[in-house]
CHARMM-style PDB file with segment names, atoms N, HN, CA, C and O in Angstrom:
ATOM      1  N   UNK     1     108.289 167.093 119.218  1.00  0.00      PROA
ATOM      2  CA  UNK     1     108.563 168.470 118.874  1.00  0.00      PROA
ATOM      3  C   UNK     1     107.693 169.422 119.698  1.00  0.00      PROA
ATOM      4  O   UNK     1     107.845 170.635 119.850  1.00  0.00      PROA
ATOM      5  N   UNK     2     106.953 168.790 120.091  1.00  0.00      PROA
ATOM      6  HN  UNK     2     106.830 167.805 119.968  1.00  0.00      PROA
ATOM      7  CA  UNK     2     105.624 169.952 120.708  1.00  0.00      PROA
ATOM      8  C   UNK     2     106.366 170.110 122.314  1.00  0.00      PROA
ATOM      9  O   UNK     2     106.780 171.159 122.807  1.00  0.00      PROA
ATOM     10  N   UNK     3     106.385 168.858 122.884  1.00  0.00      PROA
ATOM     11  HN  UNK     3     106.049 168.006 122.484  1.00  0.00      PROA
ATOM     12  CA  UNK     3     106.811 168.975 124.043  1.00  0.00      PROA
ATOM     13  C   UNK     3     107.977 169.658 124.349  1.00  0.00      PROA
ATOM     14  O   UNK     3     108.317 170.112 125.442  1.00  0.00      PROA
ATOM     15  N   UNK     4     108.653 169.696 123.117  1.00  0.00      PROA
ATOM     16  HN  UNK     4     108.378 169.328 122.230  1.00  0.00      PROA
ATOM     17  CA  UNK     4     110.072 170.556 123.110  1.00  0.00      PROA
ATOM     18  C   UNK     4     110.084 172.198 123.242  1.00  0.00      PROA
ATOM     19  O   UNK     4     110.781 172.966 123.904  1.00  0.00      PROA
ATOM     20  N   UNK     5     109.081 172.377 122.383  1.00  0.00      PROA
ATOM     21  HN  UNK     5     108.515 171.753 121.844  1.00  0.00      PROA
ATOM     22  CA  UNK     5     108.702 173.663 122.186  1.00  0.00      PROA
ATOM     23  C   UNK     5     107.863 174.460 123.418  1.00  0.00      PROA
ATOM     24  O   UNK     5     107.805 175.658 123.691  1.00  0.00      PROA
ATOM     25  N   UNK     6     107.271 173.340 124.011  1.00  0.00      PROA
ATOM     26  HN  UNK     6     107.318 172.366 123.789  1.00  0.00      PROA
ATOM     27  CA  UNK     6     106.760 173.956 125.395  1.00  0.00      PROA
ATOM     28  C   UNK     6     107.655 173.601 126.272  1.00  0.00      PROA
ATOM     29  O   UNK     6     106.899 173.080 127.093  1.00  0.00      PROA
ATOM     30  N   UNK     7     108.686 173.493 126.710  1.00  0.00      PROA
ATOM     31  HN  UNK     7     109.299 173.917 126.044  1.00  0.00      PROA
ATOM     32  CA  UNK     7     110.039 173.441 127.338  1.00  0.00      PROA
ATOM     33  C   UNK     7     110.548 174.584 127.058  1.00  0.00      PROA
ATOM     34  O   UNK     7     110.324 175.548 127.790  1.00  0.00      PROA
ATOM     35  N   UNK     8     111.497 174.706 125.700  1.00  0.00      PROA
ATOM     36  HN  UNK     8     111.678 173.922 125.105  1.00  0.00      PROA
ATOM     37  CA  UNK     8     112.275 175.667 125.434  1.00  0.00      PROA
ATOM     38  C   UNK     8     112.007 177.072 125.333  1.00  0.00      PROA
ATOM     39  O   UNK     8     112.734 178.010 125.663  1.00  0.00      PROA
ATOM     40  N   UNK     9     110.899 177.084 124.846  1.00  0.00      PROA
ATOM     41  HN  UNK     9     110.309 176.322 124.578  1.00  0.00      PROA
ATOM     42  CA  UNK     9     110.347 178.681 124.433  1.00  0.00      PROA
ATOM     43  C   UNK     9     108.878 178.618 125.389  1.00  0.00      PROA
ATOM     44  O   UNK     9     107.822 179.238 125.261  1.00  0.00      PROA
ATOM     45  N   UNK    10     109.238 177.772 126.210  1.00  0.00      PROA
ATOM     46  HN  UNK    10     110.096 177.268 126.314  1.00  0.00      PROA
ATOM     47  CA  UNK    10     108.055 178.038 127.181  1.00  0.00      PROA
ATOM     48  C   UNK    10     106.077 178.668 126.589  1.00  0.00      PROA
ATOM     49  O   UNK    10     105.366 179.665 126.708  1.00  0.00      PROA
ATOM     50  N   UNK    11     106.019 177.388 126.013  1.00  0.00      PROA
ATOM     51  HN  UNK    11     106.596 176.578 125.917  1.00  0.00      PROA
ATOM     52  CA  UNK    11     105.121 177.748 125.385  1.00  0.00      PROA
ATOM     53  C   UNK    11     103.587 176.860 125.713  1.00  0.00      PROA
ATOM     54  O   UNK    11     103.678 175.644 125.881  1.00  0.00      PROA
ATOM     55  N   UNK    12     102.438 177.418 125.776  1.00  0.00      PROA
ATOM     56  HN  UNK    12     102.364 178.406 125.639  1.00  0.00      PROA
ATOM     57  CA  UNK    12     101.335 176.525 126.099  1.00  0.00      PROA
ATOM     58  C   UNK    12     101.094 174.585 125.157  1.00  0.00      PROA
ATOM     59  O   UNK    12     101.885 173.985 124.428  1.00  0.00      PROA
ATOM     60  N   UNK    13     100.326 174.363 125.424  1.00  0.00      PROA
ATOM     61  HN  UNK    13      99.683 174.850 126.016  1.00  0.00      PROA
ATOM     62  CA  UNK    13     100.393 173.016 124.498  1.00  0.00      PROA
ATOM     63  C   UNK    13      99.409 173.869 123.176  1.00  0.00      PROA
ATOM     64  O   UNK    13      99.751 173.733 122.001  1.00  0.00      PROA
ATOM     65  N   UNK    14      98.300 174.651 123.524  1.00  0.00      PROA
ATOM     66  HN  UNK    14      98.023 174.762 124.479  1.00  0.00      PROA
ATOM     67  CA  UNK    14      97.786 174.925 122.194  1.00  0.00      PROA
ATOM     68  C   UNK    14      98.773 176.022 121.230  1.00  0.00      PROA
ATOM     69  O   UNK    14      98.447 176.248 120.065  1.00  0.00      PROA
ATOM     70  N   UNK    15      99.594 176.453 121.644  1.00  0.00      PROA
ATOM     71  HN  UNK    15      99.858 176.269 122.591  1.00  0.00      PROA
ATOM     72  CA  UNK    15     101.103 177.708 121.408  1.00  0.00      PROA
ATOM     73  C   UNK    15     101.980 176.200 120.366  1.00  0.00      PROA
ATOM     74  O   UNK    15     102.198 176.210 119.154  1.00  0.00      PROA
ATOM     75  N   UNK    16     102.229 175.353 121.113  1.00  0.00      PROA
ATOM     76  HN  UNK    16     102.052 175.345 122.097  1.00  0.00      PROA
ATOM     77  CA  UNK    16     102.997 174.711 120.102  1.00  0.00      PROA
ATOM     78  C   UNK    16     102.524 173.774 119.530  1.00  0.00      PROA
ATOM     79  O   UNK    16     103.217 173.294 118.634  1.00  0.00      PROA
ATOM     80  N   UNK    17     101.404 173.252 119.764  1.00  0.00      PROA
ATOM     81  HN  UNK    17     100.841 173.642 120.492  1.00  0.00      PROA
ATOM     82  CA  UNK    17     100.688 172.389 118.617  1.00  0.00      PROA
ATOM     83  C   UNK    17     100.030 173.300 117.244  1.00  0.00      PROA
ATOM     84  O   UNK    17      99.993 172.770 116.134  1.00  0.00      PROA
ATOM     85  N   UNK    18      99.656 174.351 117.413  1.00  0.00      PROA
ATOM     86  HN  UNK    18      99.685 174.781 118.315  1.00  0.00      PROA
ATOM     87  CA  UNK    18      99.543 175.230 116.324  1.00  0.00      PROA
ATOM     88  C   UNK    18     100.529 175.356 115.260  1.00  0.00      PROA
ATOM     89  O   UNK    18     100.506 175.122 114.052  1.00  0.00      PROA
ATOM     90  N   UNK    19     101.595 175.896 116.255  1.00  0.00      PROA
ATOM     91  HN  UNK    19     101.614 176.087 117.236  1.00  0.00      PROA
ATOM     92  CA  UNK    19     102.923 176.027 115.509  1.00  0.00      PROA
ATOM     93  C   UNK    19     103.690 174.960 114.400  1.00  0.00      PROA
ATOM     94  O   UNK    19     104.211 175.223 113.316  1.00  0.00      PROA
ATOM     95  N   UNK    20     103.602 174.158 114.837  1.00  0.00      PROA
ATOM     96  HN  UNK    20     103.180 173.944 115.718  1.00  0.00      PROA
ATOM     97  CA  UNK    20     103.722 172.327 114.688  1.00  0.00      PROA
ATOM     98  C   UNK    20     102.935 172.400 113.134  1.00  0.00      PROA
ATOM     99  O   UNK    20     103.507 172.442 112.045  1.00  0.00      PROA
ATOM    100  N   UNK    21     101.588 172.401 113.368  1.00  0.00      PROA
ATOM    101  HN  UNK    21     101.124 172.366 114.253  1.00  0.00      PROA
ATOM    102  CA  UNK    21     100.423 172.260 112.270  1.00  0.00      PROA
ATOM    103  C   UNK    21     100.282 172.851 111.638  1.00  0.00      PROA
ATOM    104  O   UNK    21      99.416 172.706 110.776  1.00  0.00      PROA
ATOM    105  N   UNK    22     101.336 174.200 111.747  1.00  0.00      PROA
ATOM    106  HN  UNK    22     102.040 174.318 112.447  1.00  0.00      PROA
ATOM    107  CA  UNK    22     101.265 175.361 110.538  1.00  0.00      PROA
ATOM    108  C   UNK    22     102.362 174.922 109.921  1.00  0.00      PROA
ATOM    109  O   UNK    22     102.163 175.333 108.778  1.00  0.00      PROA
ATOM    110  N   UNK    23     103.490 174.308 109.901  1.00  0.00      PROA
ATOM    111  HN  UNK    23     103.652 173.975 110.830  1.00  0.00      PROA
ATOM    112  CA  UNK    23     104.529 173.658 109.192  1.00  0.00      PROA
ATOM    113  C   UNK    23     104.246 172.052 108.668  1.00  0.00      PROA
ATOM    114  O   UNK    23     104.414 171.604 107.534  1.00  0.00      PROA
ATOM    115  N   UNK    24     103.850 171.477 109.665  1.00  0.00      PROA
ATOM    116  HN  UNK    24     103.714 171.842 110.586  1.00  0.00      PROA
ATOM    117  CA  UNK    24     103.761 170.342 109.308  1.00  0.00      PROA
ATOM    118  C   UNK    24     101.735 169.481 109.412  1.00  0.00      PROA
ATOM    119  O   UNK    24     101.250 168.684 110.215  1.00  0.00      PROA
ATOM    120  N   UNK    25     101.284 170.020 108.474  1.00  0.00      PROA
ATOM    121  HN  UNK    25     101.678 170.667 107.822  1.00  0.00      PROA
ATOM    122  CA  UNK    25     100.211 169.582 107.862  1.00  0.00      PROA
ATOM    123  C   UNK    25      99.332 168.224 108.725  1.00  0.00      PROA
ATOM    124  O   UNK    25      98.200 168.124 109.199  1.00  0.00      PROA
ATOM    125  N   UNK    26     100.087 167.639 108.661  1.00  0.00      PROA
ATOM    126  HN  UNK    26     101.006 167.720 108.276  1.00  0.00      PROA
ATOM    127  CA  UNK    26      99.969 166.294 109.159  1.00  0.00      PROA
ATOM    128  C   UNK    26      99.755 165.741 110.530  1.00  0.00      PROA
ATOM    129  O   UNK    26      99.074 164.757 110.815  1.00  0.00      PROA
ATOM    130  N   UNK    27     100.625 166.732 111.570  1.00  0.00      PROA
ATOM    131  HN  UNK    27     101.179 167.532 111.338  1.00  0.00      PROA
ATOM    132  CA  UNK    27     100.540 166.630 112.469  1.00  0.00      PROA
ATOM    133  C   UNK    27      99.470 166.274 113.224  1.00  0.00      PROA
ATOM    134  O   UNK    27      98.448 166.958 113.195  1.00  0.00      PROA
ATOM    135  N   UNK    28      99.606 164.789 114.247  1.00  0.00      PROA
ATOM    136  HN  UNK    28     100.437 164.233 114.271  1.00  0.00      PROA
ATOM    137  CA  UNK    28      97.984 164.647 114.877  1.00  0.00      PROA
ATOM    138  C   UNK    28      98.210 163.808 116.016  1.00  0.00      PROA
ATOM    139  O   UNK    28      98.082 162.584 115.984  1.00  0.00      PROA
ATOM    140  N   UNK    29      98.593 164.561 117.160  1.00  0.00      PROA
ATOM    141  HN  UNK    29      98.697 165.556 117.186  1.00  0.00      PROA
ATOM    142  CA  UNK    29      99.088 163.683 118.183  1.00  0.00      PROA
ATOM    143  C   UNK    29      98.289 162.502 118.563  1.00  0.00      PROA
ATOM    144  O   UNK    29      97.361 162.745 117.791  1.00  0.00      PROA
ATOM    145  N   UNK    30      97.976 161.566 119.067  1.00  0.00      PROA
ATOM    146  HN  UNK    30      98.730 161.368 119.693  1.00  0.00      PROA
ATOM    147  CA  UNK    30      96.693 160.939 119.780  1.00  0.00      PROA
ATOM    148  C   UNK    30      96.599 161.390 121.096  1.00  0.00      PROA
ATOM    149  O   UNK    30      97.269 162.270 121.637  1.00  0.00      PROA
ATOM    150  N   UNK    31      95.773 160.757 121.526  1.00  0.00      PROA
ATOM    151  HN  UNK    31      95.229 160.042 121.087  1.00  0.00      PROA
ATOM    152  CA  UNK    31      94.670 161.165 122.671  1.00  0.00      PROA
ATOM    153  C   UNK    31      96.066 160.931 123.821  1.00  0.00      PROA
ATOM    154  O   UNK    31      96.655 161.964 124.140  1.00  0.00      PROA
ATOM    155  N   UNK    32      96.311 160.281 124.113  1.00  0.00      PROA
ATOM    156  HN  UNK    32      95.833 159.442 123.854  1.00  0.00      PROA
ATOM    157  CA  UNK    32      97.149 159.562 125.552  1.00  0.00      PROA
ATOM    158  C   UNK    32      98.729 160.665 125.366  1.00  0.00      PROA
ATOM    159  O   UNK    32      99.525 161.018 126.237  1.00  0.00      PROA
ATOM    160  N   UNK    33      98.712 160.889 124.243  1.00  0.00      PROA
ATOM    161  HN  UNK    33      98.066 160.603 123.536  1.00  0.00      PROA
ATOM    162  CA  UNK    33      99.880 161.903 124.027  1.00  0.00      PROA
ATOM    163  C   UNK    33      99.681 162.975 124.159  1.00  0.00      PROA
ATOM    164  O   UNK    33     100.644 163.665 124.493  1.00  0.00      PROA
ATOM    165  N   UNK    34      98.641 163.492 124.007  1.00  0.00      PROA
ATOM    166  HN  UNK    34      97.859 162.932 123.736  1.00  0.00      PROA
ATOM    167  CA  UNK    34      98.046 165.049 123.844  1.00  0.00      PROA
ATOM    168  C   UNK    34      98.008 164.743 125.428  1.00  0.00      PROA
ATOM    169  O   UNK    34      98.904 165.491 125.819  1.00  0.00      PROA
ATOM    170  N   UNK    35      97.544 164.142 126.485  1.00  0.00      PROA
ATOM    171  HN  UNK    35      96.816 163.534 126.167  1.00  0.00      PROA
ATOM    172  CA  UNK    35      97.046 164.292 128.159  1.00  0.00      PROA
ATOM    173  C   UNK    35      98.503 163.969 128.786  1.00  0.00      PROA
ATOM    174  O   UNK    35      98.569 164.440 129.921  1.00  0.00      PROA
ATOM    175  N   UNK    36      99.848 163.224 128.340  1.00  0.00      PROA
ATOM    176  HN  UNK    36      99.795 162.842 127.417  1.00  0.00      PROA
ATOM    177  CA  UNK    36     101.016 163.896 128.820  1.00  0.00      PROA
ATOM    178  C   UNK    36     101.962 165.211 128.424  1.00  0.00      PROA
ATOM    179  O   UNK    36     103.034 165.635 128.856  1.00  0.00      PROA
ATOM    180  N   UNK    37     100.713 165.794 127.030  1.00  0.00      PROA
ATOM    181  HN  UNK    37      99.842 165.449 126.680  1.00  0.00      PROA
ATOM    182  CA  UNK    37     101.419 167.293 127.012  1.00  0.00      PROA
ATOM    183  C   UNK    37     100.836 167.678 127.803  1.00  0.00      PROA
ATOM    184  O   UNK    37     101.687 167.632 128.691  1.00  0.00      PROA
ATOM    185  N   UNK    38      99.696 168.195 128.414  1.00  0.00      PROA
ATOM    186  HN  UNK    38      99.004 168.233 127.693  1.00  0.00      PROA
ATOM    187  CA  UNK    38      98.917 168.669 128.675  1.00  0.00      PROA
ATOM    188  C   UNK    38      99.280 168.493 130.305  1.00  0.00      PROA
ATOM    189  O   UNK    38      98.768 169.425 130.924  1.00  0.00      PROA
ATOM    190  N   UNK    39      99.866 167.756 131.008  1.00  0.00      PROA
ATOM    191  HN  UNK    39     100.283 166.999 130.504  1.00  0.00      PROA
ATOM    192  CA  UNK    39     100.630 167.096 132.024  1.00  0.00      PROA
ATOM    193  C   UNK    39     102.037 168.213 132.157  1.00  0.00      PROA
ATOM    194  O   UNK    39     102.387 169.101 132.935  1.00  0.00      PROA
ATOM    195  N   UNK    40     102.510 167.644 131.049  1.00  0.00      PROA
ATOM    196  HN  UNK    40     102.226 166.922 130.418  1.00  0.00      PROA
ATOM    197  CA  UNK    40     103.841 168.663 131.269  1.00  0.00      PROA
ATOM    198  C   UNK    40     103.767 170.142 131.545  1.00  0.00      PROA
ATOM    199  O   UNK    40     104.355 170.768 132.427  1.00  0.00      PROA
ATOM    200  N   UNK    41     102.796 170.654 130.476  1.00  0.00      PROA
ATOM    201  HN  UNK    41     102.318 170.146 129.760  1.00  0.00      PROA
ATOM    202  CA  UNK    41     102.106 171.831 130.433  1.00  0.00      PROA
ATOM    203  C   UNK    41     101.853 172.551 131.953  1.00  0.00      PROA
ATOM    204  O   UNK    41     102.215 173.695 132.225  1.00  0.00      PROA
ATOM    205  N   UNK    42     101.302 171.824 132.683  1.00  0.00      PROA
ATOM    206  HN  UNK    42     101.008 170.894 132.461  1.00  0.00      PROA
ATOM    207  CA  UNK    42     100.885 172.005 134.129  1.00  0.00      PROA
ATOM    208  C   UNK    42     102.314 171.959 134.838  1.00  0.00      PROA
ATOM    209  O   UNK    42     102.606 172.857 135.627  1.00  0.00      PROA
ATOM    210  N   UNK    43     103.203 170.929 134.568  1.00  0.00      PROA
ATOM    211  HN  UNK    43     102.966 170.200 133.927  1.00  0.00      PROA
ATOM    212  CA  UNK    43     104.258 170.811 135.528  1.00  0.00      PROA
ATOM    213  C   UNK    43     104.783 172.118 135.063  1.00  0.00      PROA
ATOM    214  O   UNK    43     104.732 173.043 135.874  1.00  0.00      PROA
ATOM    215  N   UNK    44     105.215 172.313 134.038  1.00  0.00      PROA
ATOM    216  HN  UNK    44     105.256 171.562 133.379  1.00  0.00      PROA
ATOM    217  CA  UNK    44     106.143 173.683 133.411  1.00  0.00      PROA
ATOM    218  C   UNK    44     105.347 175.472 133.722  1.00  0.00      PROA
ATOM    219  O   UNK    44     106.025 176.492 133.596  1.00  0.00      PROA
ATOM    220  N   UNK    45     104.476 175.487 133.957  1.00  0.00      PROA
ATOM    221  HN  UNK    45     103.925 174.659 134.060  1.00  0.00      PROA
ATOM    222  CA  UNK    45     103.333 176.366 134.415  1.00  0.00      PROA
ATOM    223  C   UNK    45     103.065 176.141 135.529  1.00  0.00      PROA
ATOM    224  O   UNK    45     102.358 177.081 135.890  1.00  0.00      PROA
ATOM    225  N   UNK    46     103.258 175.092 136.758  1.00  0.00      PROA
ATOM    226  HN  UNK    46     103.833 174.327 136.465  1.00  0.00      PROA
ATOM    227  CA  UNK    46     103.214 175.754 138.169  1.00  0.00      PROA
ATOM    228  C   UNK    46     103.959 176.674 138.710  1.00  0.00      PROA
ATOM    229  O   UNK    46     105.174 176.481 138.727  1.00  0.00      PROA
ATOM    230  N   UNK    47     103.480 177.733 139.206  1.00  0.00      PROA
ATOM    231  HN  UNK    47     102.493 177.889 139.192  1.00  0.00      PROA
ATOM    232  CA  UNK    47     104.526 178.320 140.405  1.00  0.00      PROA
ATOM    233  C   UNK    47     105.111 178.013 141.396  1.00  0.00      PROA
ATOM    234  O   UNK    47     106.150 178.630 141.630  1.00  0.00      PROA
ATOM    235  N   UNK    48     104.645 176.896 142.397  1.00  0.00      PROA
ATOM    236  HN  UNK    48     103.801 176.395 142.207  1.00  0.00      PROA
ATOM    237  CA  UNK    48     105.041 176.481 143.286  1.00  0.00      PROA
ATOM    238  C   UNK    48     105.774 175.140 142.534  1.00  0.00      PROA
ATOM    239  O   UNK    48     105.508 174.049 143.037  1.00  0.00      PROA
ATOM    240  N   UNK    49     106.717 175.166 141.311  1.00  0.00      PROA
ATOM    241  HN  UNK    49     106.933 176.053 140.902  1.00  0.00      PROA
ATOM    242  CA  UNK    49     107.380 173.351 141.114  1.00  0.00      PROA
ATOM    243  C   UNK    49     108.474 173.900 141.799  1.00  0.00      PROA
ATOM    244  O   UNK    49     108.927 175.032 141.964  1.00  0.00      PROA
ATOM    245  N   UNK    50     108.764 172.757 142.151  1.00  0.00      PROA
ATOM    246  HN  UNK    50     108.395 171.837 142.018  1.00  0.00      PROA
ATOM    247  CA  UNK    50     110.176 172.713 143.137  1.00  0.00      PROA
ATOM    248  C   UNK    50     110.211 170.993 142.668  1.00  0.00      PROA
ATOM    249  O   UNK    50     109.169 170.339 142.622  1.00  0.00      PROA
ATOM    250  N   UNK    51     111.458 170.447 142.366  1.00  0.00      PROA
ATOM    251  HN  UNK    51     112.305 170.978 142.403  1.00  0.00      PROA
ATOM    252  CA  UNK    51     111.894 168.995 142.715  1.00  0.00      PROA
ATOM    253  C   UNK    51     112.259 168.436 143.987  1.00  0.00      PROA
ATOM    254  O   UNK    51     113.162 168.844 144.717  1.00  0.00      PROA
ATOM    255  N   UNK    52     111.484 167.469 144.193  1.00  0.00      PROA
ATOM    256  HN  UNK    52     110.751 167.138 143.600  1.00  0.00      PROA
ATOM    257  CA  UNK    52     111.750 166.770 145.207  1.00  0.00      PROA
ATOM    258  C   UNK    52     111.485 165.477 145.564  1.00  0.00      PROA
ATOM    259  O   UNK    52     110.417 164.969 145.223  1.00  0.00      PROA
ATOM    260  N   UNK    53     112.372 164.810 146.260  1.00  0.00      PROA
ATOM    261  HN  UNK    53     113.239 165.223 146.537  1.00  0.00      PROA
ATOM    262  CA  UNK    53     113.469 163.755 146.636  1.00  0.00      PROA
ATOM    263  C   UNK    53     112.851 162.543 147.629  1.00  0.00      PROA
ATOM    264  O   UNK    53     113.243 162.807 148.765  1.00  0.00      PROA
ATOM    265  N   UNK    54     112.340 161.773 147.638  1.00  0.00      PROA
ATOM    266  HN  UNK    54     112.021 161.558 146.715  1.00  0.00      PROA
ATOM    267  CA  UNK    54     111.732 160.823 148.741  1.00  0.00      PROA
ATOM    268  C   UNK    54     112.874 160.232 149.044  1.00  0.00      PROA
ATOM    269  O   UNK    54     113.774 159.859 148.291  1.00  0.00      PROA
ATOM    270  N   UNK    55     112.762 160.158 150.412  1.00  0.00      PROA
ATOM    271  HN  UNK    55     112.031 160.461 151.023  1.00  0.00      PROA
ATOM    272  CA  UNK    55     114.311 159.325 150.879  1.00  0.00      PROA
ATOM    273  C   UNK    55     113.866 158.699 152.352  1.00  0.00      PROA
ATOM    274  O   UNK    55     113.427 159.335 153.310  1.00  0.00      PROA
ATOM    275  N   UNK    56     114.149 157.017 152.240  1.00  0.00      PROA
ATOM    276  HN  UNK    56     114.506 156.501 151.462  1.00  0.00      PROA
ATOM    277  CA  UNK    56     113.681 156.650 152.617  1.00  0.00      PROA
ATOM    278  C   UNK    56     114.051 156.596 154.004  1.00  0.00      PROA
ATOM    279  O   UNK    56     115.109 157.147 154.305  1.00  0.00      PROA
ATOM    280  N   UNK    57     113.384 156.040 154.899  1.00  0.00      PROA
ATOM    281  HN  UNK    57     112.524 155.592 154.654  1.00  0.00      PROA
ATOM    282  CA  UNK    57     113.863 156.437 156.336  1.00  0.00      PROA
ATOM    283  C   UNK    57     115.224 155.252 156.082  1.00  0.00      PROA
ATOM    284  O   UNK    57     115.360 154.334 155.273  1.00  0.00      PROA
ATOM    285  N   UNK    58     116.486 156.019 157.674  1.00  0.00      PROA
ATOM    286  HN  UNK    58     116.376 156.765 158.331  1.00  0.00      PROA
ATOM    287  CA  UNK    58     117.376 154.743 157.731  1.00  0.00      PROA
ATOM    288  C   UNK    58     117.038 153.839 158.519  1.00  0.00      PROA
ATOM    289  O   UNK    58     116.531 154.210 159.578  1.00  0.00      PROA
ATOM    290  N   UNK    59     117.154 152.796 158.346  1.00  0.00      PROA
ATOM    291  HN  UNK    59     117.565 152.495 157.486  1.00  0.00      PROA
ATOM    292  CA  UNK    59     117.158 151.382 159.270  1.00  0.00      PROA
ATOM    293  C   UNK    59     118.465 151.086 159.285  1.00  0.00      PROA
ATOM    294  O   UNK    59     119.024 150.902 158.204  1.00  0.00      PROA
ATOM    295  N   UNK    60     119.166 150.987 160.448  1.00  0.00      PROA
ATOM    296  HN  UNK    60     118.712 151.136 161.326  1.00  0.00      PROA
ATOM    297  CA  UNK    60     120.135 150.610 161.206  1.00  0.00      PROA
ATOM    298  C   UNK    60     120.750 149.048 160.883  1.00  0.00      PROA
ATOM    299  O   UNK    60     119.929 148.487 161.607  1.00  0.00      PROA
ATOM    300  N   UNK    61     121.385 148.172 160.469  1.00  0.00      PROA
ATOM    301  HN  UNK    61     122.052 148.628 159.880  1.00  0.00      PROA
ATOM    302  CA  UNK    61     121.485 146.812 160.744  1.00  0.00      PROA
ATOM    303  C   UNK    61     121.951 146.512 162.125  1.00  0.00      PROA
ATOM    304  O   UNK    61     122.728 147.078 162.894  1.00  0.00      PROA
ATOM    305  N   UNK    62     121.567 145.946 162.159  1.00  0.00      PROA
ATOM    306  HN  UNK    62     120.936 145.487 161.535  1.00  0.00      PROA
ATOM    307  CA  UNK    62     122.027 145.598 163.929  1.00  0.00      PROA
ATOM    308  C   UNK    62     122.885 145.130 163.797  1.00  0.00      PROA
ATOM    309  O   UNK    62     123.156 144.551 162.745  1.00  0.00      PROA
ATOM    310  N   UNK    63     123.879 145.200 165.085  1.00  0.00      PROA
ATOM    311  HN  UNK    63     123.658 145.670 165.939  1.00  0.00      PROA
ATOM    312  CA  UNK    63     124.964 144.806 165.346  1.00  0.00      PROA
ATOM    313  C   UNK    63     125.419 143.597 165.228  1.00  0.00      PROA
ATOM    314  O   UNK    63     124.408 142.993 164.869  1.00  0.00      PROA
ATOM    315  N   UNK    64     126.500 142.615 165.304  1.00  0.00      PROA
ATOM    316  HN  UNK    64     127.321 143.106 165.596  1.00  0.00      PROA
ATOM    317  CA  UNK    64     126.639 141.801 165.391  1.00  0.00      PROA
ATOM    318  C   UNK    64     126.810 141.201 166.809  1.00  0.00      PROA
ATOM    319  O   UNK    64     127.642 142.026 167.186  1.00  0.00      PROA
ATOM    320  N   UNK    65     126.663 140.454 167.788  1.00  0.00      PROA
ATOM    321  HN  UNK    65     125.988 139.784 167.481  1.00  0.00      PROA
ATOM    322  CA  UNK    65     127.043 139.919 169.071  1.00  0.00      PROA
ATOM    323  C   UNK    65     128.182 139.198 169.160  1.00  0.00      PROA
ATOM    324  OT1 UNK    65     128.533 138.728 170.242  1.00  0.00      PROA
TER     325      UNK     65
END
């Protein structure tokens, strides 16, 4: 839900983990989960993201004789 919320409504990770913990009490991500919000957070908050494509060089098969 958190990661959703910083997607959709473009929101920080501390913006929707708050949000989260004001409804749902309980809420308590762990550690390794909280450092791929916190990941996304950065990807969704760069200015310079652009997607992009590794492609590998072509190699030719050689001909047959």
């Amino acid at each position: 839900m958190i990661g959703y919320l910083m997607w959709k409504k473009d929101w920080n990770y501390e913006e929707a983990q708050l949000f989260v913990k004001a409804r749902r009490g309980v809420s308590s991500p762990n550690t390794g989960f909280i450092c791929q919000l916190l990941f996304l957070e950065k990807r969704l908050h760069d200015p310079k993201r652009e997607t992009r494509y590794a492609l590998p060089q072509h190699q030719p098969y050689p001909l047959p004789s």
